[in-house]
N, C-alpha and C positions, 0 to 999 in steps of 0.2 A: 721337657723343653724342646727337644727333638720333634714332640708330636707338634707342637705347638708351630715349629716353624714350617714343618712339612703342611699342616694344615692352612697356612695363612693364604699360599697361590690358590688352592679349591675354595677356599672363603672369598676371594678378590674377584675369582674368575665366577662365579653365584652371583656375588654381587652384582657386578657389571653385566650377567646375564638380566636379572630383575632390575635394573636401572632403565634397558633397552625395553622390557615389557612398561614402566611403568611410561617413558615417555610415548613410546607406542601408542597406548592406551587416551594421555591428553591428548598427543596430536594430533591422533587420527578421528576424535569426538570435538578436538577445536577447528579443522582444517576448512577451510571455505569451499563449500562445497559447488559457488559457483564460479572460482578460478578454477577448480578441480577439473571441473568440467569443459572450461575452455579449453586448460593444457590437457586434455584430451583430445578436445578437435584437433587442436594444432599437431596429436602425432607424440604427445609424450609418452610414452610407456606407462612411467610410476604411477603419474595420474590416475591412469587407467587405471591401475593396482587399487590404487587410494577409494576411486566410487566404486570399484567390485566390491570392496569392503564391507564401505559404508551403506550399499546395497540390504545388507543382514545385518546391520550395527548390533544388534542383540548376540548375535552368533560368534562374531568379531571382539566384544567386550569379555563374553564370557569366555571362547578360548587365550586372548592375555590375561585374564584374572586369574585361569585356574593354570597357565604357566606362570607366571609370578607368582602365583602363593604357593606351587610346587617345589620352586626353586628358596624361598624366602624360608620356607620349611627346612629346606635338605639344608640350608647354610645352619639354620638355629639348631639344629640336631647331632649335624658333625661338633660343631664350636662345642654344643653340651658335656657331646659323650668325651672330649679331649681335654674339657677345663676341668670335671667330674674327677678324671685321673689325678689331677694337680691339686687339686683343693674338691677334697669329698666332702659329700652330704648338701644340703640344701646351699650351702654358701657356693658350692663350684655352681647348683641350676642359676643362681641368682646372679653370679657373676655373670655367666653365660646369657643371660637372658637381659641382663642393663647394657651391656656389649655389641649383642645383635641389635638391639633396640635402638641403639645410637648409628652403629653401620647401616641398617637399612634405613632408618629414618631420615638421616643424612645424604647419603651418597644412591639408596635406591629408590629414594621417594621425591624428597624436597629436592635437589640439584637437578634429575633426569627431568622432572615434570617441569620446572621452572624454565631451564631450557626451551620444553618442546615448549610451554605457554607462549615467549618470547618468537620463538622460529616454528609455527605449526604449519604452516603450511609443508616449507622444507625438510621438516624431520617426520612429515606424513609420509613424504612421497622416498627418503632415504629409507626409511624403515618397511615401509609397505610390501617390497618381498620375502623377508624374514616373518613379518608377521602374517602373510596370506599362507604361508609353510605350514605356521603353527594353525592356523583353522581347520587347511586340511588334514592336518595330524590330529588333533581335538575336536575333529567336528560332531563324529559320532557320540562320545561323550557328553559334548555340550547340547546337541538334539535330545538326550535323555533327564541331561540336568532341567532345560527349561521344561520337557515332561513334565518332571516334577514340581517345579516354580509353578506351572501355570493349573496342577491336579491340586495344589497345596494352595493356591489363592481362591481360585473357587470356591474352595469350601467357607471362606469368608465373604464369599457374594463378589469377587473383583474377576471378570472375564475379561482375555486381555488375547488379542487377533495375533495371527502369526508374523504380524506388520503392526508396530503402535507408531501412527503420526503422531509428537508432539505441540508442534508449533504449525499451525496453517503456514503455507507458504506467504501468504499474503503480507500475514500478520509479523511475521521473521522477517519481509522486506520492511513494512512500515517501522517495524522497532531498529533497525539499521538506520535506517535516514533519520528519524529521529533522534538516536543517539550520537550520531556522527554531526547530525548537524547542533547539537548540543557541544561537543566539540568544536563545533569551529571549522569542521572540514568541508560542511554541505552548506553551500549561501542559501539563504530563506527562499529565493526565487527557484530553485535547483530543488529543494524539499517541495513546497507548492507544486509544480512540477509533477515531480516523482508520484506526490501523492495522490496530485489531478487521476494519473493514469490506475490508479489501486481504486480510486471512488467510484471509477467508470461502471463498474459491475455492481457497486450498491445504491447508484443515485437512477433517479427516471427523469426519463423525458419532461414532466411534467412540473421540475425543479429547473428547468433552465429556458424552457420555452420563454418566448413573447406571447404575453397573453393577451387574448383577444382583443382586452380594450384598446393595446399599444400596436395593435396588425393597420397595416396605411391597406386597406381593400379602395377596389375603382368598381363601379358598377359597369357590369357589360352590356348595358342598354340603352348607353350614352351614343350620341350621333359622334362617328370615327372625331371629327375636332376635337369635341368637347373630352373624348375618351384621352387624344393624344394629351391635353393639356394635364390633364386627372393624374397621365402616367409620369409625367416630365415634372411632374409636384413631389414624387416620390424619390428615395434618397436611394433607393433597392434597386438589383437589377430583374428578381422575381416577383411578382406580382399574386396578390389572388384575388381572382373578377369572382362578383357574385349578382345575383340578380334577384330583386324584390326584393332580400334582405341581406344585412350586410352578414351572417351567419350561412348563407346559403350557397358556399361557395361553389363556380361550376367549372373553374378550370384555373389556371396557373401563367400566368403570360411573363413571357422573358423578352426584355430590353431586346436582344439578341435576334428573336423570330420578330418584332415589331419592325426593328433595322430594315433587313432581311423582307418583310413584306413592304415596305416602302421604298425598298432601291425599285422592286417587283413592279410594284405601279406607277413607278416614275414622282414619284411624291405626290400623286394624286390621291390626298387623305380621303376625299370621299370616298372616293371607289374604295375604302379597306373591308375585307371582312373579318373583323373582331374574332367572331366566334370559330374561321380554320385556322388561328394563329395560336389559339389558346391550345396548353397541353393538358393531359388528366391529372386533375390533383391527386398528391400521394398521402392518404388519410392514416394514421396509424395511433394505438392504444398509449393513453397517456401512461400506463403503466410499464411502457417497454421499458426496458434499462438502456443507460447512455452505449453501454458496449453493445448490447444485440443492435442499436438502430446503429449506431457507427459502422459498423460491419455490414448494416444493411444499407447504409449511403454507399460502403466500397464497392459492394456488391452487384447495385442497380443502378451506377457511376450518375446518380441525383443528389442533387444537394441540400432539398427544400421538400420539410413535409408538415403536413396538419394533423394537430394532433385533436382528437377528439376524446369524451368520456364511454362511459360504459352504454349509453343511449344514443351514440352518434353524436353528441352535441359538440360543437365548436368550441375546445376552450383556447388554442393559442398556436401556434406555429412552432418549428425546430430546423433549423439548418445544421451543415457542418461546420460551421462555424464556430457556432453558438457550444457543439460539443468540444473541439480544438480549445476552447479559450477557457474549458475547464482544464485541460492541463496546462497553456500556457500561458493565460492570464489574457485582455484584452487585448483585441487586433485592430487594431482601428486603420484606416485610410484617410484620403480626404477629402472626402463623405462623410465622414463620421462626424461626430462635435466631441470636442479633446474631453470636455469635465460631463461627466456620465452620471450625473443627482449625488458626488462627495462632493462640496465646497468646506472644507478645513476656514476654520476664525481666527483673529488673531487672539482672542480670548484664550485660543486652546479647545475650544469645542469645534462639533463637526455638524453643518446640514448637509440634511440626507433624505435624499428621496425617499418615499414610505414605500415603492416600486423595488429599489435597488435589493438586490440580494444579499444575502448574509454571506456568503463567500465573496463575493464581486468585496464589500465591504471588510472584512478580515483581510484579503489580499493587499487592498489598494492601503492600510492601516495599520498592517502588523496588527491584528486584534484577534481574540479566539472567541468572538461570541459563536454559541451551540446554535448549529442550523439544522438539528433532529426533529424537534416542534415544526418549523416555520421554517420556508423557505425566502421571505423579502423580510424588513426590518420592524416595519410598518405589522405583518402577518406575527413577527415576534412578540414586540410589544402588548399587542393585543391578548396574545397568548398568557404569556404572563398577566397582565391586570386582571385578566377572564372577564375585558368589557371593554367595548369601543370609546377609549377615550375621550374627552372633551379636548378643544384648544386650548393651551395654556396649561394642563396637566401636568406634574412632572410625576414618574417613577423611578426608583435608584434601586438596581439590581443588578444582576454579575456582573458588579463592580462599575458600570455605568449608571450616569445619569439622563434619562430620556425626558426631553419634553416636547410635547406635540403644538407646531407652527403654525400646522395649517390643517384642515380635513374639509374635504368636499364628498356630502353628504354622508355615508359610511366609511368612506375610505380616507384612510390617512397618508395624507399626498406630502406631508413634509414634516421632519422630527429634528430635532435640534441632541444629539448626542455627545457626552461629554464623558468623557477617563475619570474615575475619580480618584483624589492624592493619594498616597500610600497610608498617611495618616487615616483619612474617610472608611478604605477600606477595610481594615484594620477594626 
């Protein structure tokens, strides 16, 4: 009985050692590693502690595991050899062994962890000097244990870097907004948003341009009036003049430099010369990504470029605009016209320009139609039936029903789209 009392403070005090390792261990693998990082900037110490850490997450796991199972050990071993005295033979191991079973399980496992799950940030950054002690006390060790971890998976075909990324950065920001806005924390306009700015690096140019057919060109071989009139029709304040063909563009004219040479002449339009006013178009690969040409608008402070294909050809224009209102939805002025090819029915269905895009359309709709195939609605459809619709056609597919309004000659210029019930889909 003596032994039993004496041993209970070294069993209490084990415990609470392996309680500190086990929450250690959640917090410091749940702790957010982009507050972390701020309360770094800002000067915090722990912080600091906390990403040194998580810097070698492998190295950091395996010295708490192999302290807690050290200690988790010495507690089941003393408890053995003292209940062993009290009740011999198999019944004192078994006693001893449902006993520890219950203390660690309870108070070094479930309580510490639930804790830090609850408080991980705070209990990263309280615990983060004790457990950076234990690394470098364990570190040597643990360099030979993953030795062997990583000589021992080999032999089953599995090579594993001295650094394993789990989760792309990208992809860990996208499942956040996601879930949070699944919650209820992120408004859909704030996830859209978010998400515009993650697409930027996989979407191109060539998904959000103005395509050719919809570019307002003036011809630069118009007598200075007729040009002026040509320019004061358009709703832009960039232009692009072309000459013999409306594809042939040879320069770029802004509202701005037109002003500007007309204060210059006293408003004497004849006297203009059209062609010193024009700037050099900026031609670029419809294949750029939204972020390299954003980058490349900040960079060459323009705002207006043409995009062409792999042969030089014209297919359609791109501002900074046009990239901005991928992340924050349409910018309209007034210039602009308010309804952009949605007109919502009072049926419940929607017309919709065959032009309009499948994002533009999901935003403005709360809808998830897949814009991986097809970039406009019209480019969708098509997709799916795998054939240029007639008028009057309907299709019913992910979960919509499409019927085609109008089509001028291959192109389908107007769809009539409609939700279908929950029963339909179903």
């Amino acid at each position: 009985m003596a032994a039993l009392l004496a041993l209970a403070p070294i069993v209490c005090g084990l415990l609470l050692l392996s309680a500190l390792f086990s929450a250690a261990e959640t917090a410091l693998t749940g702790a957010s590693r982009a507050r972390m990082h701020q309360l770094e900037r800002e000067g915090d110490h722990a912080a600091r502690r906390v990403n040194k850490l998580l810097s070698d997450q492998e190295t950091m796991i395996g010295a708490v595991l192999l302290g807690n199972n050290l200690i988790n050990i010495l507690a089941s071993a003393l408890t053995t050899q003292v209940l062993t005295r009290s009740i011999p033979g198999a019944w004192g191991v078994a006693s001893a062994t449902a006993l520890m079973t219950v203390l660690v399980l309870v108070f070094a496992e479930v309580l510490p962890k639930t804790l830090a799950i609850l408080r991980s940030d705070d209990v990263a950054r309280f615990l983060s000097a004790p457990t950076l002690l234990v690394v470098r006390v364990f570190g040597p060790v643990i360099f030979t244990i993953q030795w062997i971890v990583r000589r021992t998976l080999r032999i089953f075909g599995v090579r594993l870097g001295m650094e394993t990324d789990v989760l792309a950065a990208h992809e860990e920001i996208r499942g956040a907004v996601e879930y949070h806005h699944s919650e209820g924390l992120v408004e859909t306009r704030d996830r859209y948003m978010l998400g515009g700015v993650l697409d930027l690096g996989e979407m191109d140019v060539s998904e959000v341009m103005v395509h050719r057919r919809s570019i307002h060109t003036v011809d630069g071989d118009l007598p200075p009036r007729e040009f002026l009139t040509a320019v004061l029709e358009s709703q832009h304040s960039r232009i692009p003049i072309y000459r013999d063909e409306a594809e042939n563009v040879v320069g770029v004219l802004h509202v701005k430099d037109l002003l500007a040479a007309l204060a210059e002449a006293d408003c004497r339009i004849d006297t203009l010369d059209i062609p010193a006013i024009l700037r050099e178009p900026w031609f670029v690969p419809e294949t750029t990504s939204l972020k390299d040409q954003l980058a490349a608008f900040l960079k060459a402070q323009n705002h207006f470029a043409l995009v062409v294909d792999e042969y030089g050809a014209l297919q359609g224009l791109v501002t900074l605009e046009d990239i901005l209102e991928e992340i924050v939805g349409e910018i309209e002025d007034e210039h602009d016209v308010a309804v952009r090819g949605v007109k919502p029915q009072p049926d419940g269905s929607v017309l919709v320009d065959g032009s309009v895009t499948i994002r533009e359309l999901n935003r403005a709709l709360n809808w998830d139609l897949p814009d991986e195939e097809a970039v406009t609605v019209a480019g969708l459809l098509i997709h799916e039936a795998q054939a240029i619709p007639e008028v009057g056609q309907t299709y019913t597919f992910l979960n919509h029903r499409f019927r085609v309004e109008a089509r001028k000659g291959a192109r389908l210029t107007q769809l009539r789209i409609e939700p279908l019930p929950k029963a339909e889909e179903d």
